[in-house]
N, CA, C and O atoms as a DFTB+ gen file, in Angstrom:
480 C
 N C O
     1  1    -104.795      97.406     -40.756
     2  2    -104.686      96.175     -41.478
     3  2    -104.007      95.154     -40.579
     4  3    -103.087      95.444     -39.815
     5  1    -104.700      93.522     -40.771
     6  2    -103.392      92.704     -39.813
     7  2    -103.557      91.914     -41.134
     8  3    -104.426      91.885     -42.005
     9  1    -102.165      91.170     -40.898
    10  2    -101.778      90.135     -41.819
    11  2    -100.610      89.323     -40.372
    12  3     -99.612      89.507     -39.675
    13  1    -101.898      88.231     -40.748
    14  2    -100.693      87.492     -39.617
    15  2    -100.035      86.024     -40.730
    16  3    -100.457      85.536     -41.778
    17  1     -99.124      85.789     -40.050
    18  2     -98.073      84.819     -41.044
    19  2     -97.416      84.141     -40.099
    20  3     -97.262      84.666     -38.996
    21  1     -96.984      83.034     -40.331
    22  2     -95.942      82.116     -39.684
    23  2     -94.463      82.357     -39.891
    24  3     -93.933      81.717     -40.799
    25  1     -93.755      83.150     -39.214
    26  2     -92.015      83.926     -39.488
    27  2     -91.345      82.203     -39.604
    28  3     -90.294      82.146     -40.243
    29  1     -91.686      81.329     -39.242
    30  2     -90.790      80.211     -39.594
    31  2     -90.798      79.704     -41.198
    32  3     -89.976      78.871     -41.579
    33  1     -91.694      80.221     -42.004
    34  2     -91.888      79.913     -43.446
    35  2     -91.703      81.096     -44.264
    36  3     -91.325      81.026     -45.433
    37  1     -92.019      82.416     -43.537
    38  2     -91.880      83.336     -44.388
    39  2     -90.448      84.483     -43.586
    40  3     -90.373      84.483     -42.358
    41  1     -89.802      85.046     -44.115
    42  2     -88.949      85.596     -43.816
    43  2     -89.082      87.100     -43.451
    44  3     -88.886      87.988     -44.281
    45  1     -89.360      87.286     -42.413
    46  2     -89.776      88.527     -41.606
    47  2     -89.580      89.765     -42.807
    48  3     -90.575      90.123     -43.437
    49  1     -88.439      90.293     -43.035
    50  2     -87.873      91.370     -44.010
    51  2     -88.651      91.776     -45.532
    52  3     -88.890      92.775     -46.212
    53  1     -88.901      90.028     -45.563
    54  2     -89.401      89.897     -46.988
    55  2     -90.750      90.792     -47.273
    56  3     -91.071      91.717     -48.019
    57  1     -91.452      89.854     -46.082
    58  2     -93.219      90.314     -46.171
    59  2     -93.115      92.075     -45.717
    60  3     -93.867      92.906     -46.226
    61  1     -92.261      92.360     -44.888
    62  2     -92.244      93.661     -44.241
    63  2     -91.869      94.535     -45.742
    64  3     -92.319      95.607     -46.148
    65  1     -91.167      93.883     -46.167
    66  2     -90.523      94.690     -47.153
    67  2     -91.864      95.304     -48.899
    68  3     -92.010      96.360     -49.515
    69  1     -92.536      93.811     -48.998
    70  2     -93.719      93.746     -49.517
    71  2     -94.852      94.776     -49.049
    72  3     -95.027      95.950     -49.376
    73  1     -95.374      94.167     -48.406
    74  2     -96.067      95.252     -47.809
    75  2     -95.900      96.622     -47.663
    76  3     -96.907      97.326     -47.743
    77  1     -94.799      97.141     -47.459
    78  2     -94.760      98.883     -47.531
    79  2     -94.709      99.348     -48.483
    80  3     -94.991     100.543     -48.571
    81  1     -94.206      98.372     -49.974
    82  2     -93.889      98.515     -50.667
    83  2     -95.469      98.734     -52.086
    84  3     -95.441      98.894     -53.306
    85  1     -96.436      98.642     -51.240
    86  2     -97.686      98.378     -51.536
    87  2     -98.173      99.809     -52.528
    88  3     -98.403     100.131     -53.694
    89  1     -98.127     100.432     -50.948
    90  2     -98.478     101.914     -51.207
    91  2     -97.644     103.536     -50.105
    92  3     -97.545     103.801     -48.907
    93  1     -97.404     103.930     -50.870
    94  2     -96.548     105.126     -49.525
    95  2     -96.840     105.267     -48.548
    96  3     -95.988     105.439     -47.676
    97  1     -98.719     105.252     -48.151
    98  2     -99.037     105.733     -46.890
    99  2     -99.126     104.539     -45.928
   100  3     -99.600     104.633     -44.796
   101  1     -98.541     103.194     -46.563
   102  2     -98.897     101.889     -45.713
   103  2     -97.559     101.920     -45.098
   104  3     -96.573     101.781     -45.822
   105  1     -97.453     102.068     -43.996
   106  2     -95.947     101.261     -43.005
   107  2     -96.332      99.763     -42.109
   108  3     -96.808      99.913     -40.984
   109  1     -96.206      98.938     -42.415
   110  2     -96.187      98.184     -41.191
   111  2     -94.894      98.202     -40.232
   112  3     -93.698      98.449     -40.384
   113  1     -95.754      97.807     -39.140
   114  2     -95.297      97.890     -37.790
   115  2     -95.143      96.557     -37.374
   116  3     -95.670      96.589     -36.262
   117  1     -94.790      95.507     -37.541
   118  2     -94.762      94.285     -37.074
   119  2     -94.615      94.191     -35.904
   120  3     -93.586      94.676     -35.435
   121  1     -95.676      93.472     -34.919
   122  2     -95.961      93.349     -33.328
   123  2     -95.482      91.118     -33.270
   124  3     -95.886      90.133     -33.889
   125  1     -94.674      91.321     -32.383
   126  2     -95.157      90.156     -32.247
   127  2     -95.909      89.277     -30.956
   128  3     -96.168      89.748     -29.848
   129  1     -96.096      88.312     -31.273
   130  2     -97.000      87.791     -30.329
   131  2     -96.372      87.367     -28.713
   132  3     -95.223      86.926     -28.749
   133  1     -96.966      87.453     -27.424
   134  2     -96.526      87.612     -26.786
   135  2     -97.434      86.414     -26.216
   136  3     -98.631      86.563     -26.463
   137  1     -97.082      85.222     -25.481
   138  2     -97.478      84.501     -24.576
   139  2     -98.967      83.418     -25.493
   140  3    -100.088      83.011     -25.187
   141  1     -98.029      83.362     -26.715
   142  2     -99.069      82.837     -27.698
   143  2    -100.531      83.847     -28.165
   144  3    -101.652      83.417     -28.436
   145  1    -100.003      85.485     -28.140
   146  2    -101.468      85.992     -28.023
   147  2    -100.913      86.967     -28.876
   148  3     -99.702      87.188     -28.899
   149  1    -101.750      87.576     -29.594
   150  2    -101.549      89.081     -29.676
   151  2    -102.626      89.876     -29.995
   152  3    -103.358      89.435     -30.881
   153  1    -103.013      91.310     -29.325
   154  2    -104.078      91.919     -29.266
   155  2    -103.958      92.993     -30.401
   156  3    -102.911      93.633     -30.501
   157  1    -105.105      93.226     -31.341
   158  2    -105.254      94.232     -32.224
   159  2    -106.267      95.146     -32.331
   160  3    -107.206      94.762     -33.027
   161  1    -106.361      96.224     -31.860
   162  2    -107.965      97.121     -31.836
   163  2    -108.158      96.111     -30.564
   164  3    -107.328      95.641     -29.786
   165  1    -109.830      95.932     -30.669
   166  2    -110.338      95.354     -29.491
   167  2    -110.440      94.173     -29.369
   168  3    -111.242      93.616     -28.620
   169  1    -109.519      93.556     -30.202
   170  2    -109.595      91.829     -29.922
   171  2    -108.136      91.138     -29.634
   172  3    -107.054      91.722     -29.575
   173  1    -108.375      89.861     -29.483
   174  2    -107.144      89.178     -28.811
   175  2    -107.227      87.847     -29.593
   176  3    -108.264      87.186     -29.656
   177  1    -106.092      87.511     -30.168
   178  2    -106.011      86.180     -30.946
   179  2    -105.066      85.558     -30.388
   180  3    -103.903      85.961     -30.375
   181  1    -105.552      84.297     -29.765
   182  2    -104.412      83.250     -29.283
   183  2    -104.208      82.247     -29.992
   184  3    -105.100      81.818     -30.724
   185  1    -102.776      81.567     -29.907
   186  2    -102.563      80.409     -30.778
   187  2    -102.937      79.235     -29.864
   188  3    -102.406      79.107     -28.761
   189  1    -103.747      78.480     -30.277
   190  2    -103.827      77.294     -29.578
   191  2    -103.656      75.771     -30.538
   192  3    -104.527      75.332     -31.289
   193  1    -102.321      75.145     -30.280
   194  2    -102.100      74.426     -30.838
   195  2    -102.415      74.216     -32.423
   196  3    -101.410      74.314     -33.127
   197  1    -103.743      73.920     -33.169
   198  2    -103.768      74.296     -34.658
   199  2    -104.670      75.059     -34.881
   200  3    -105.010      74.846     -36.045
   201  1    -105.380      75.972     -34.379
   202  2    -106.163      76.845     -34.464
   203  2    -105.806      77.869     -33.392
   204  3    -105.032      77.812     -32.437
   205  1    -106.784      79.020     -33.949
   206  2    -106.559      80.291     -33.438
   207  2    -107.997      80.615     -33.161
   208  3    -108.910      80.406     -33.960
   209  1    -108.183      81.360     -31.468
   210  2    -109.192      81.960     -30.186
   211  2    -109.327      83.280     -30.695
   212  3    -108.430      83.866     -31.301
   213  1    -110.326      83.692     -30.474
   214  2    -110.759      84.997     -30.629
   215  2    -110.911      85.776     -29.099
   216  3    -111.127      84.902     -28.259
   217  1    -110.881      86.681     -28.685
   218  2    -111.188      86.832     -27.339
   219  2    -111.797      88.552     -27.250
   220  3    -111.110      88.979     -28.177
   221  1    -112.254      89.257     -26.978
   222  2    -112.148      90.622     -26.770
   223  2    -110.387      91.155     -25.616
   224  3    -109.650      90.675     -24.755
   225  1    -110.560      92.368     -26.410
   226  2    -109.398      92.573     -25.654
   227  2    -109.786      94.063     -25.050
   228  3    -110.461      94.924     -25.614
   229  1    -109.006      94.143     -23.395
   230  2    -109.852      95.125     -22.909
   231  2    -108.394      95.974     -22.207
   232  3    -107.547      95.297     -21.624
   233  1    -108.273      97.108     -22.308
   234  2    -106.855      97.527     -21.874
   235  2    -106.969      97.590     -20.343
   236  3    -108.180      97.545     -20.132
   237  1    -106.479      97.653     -19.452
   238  2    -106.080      97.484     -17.907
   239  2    -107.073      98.164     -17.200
   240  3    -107.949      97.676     -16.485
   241  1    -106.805      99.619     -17.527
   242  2    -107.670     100.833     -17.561
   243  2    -108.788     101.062     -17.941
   244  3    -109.401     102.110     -17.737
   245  1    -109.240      99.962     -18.628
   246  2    -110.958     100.306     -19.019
   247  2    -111.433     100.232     -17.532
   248  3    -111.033      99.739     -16.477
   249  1    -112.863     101.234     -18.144
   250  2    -113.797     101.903     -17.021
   251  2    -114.897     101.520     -18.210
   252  3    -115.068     102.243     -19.192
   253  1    -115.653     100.216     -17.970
   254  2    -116.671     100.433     -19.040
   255  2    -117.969     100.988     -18.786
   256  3    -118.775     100.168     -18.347
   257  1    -118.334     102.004     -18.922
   258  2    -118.905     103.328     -18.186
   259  2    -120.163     103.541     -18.929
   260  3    -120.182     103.081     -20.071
   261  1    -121.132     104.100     -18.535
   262  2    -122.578     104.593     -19.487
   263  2    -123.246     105.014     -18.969
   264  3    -123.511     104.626     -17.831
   265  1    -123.975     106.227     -19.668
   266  2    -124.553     107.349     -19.196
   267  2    -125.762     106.941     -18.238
   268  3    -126.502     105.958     -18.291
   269  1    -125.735     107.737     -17.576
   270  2    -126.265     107.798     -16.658
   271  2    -127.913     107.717     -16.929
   272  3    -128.292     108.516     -17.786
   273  1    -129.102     106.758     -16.251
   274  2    -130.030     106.637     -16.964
   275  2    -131.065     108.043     -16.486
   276  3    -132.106     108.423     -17.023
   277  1    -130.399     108.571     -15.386
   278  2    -131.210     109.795     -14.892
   279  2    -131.243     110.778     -15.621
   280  3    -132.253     111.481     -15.666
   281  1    -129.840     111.114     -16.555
   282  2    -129.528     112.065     -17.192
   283  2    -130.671     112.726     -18.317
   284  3    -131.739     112.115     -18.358
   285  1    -130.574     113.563     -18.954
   286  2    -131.040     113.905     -19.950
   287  2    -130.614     113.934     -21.606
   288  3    -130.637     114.904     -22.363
   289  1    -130.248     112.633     -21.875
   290  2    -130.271     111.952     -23.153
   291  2    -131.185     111.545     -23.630
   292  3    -132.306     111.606     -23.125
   293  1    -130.927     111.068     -24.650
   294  2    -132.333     110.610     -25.104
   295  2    -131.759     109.073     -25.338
   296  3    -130.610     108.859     -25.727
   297  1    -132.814     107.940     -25.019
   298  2    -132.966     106.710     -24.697
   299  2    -132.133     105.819     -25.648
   300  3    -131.653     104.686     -25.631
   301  1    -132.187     106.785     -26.411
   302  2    -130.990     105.616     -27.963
   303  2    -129.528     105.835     -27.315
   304  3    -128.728     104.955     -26.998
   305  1    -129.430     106.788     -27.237
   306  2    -127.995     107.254     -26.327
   307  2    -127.621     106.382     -25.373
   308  3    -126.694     105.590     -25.542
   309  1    -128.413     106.473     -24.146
   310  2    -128.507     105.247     -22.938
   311  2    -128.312     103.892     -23.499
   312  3    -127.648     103.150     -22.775
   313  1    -128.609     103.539     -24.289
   314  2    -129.077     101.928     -24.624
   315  2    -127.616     102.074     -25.682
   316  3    -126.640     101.362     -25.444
   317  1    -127.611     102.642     -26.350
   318  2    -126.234     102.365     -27.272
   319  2    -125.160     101.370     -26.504
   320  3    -124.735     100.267     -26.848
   321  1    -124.933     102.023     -25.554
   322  2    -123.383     100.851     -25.196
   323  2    -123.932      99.195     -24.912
   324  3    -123.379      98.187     -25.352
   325  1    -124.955      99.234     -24.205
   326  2    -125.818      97.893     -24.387
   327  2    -125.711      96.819     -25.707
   328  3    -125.337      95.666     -25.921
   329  1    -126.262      97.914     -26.409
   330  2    -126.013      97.196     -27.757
   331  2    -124.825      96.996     -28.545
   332  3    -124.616      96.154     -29.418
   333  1    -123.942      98.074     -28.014
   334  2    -122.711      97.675     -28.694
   335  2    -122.004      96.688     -28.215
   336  3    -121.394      96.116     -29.119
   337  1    -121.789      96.159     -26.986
   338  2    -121.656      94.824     -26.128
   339  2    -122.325      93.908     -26.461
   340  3    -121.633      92.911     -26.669
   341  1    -123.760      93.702     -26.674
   342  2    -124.750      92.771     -27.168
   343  2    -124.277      91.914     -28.630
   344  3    -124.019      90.743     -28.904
   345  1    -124.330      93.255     -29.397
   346  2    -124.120      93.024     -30.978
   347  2    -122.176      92.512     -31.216
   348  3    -121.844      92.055     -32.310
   349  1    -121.233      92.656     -30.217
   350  2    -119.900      92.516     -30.457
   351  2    -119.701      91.007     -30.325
   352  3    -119.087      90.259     -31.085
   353  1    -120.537      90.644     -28.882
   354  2    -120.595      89.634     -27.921
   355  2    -120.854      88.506     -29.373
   356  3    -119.929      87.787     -29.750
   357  1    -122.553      88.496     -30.244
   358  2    -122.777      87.863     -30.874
   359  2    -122.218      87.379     -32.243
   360  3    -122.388      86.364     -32.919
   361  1    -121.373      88.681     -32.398
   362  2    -120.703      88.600     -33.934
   363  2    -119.203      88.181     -34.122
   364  3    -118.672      88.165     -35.233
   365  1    -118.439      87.782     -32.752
   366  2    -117.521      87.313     -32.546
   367  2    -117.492      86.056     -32.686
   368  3    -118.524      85.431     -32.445
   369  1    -116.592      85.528     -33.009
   370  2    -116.725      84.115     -32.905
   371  2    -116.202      83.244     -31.746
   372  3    -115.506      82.228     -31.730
   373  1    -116.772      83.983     -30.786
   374  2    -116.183      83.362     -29.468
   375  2    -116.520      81.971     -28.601
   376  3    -117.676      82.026     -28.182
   377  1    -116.179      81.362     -28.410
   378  2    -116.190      80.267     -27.594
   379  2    -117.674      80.387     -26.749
   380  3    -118.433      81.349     -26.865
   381  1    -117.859      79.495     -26.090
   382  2    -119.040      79.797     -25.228
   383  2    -118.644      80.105     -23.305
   384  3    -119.365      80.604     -22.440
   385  1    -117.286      79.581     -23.220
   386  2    -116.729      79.951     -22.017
   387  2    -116.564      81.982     -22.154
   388  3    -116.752      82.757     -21.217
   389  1    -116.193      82.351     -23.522
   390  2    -115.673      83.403     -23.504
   391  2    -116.894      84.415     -23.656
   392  3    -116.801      85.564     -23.223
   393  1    -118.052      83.940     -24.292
   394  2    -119.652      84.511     -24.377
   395  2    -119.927      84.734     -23.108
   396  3    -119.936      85.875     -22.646
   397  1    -120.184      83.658     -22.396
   398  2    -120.135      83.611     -20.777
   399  2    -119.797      84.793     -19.890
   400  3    -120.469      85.260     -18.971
   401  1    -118.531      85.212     -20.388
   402  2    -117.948      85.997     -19.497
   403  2    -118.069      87.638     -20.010
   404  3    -117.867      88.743     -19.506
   405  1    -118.556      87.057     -21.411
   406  2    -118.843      88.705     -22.263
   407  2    -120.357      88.983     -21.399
   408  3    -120.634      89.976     -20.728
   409  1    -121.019      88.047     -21.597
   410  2    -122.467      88.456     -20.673
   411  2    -122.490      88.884     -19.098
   412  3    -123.442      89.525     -18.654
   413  1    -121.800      88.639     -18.585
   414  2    -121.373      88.462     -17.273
   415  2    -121.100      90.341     -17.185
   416  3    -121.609      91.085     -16.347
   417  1    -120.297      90.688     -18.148
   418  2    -119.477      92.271     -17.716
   419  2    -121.031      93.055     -17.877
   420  3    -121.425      93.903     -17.077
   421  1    -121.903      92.534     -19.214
   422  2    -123.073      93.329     -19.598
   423  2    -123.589      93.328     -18.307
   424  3    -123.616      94.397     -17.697
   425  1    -124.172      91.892     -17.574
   426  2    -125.169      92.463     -16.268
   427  2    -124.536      93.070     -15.491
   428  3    -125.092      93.986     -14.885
   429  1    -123.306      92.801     -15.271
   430  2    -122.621      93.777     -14.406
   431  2    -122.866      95.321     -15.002
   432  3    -123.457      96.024     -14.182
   433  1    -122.502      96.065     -16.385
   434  2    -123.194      97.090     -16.386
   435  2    -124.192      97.792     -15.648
   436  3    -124.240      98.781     -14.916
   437  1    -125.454      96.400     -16.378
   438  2    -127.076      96.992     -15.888
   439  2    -127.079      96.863     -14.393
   440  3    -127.910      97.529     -13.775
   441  1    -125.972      95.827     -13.516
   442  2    -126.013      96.079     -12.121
   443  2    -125.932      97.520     -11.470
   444  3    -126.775      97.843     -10.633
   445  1    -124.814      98.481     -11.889
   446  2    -124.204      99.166     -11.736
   447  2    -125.448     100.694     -11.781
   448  3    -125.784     101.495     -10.909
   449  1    -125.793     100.548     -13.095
   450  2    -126.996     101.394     -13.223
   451  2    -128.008     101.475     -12.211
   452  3    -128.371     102.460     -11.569
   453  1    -128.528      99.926     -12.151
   454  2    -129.935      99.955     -11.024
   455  2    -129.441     100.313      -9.788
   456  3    -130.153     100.632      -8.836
   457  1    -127.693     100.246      -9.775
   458  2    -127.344     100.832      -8.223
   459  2    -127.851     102.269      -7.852
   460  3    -128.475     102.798      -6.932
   461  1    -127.043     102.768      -9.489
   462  2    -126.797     104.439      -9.275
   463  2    -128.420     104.933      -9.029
   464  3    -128.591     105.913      -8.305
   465  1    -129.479     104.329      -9.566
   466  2    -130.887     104.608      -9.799
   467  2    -131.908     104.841      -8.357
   468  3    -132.709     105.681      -7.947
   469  1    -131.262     103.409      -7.857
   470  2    -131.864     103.629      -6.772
   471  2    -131.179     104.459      -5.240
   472  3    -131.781     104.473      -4.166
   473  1    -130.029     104.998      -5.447
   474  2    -129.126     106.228      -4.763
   475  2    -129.687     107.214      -4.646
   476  3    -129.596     107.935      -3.652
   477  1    -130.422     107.457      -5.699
   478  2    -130.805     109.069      -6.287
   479  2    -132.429     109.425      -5.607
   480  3    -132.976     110.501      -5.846
C-alpha cells in the first residue's frame, strides 16, 4: 500500500497511528523521501514543484536479462520480457523524455540478443 501525505499538514504519529490501527496484519513503515523522490516497487515519484513525475525505478544491480533466443523455450517465454517493458513503458504515465529513455533500454535489449545470435 502507499499513501503519500504532506507531514507539514498532517502529523506524522497521527496517520501512522491510523493506519495500523486499520487492521492487525497492516504495519506501516513510513519511508521518507529523499532528494525530492521516493521509490516504491518499481517506480519512482518525484516532487516537482506542484505536481508529481512518475519514473520507473531500477535498483543499481539490475541485469535486465532474457532468455536466450537459441534456447529451447517456447516463443511466448522469449517475447514475455519484451512485452512486459512495452506494456509498463505505455501504461505509465511518463513524460516523453522518460518514454524515450524507457525505449532506448528495450532496443538495447533486442541489441544484446542479435549480438548473442550472431556469436553462436
Amino acid at each position: 500500500m502507499l499513501v503519500m501525505y504532506d507531514t507539514t499538514k498532517i502529523n506524522l504519529h497521527t496517520i501512522n497511528t491510523y493506519i495500523n490501527k486499520i487492521h492487525n496484519n497492516i504495519n506501516l513503515n513510513p519511508t521518507y523521501e529523499e532528494h525530492n523522490s521516493i521509490a516504491f516497487l518499481d517506480l519512482t515519484t518525484t516532487s516537482r514543484h506542484t505536481r508529481r513525475e512518475v519514473d520507473i525505478y531500477r535498483k543499481p544491480t539490475t541485469a535486465d536479462t532474457t532468455i536466450n533466443f537459441l534456447s529451447n523455450h517456447p516463443i511466448e517465454q522469449k517475447m514475455a520480457a519484451f512485452r512486459f517493458h512495452i506494456t509498463r513503458m505505455h501504461s505509465l504515465p511518463l513524460n516523453p523524455d522518460k518514454k524515450q529513455t524507457e525505449w532506448e533500454i528495450v532496443n538495447q535489449l533486442l541489441r544484446i540478443i542479435n549480438f548473442r545470435n550472431t556469436c553462436y
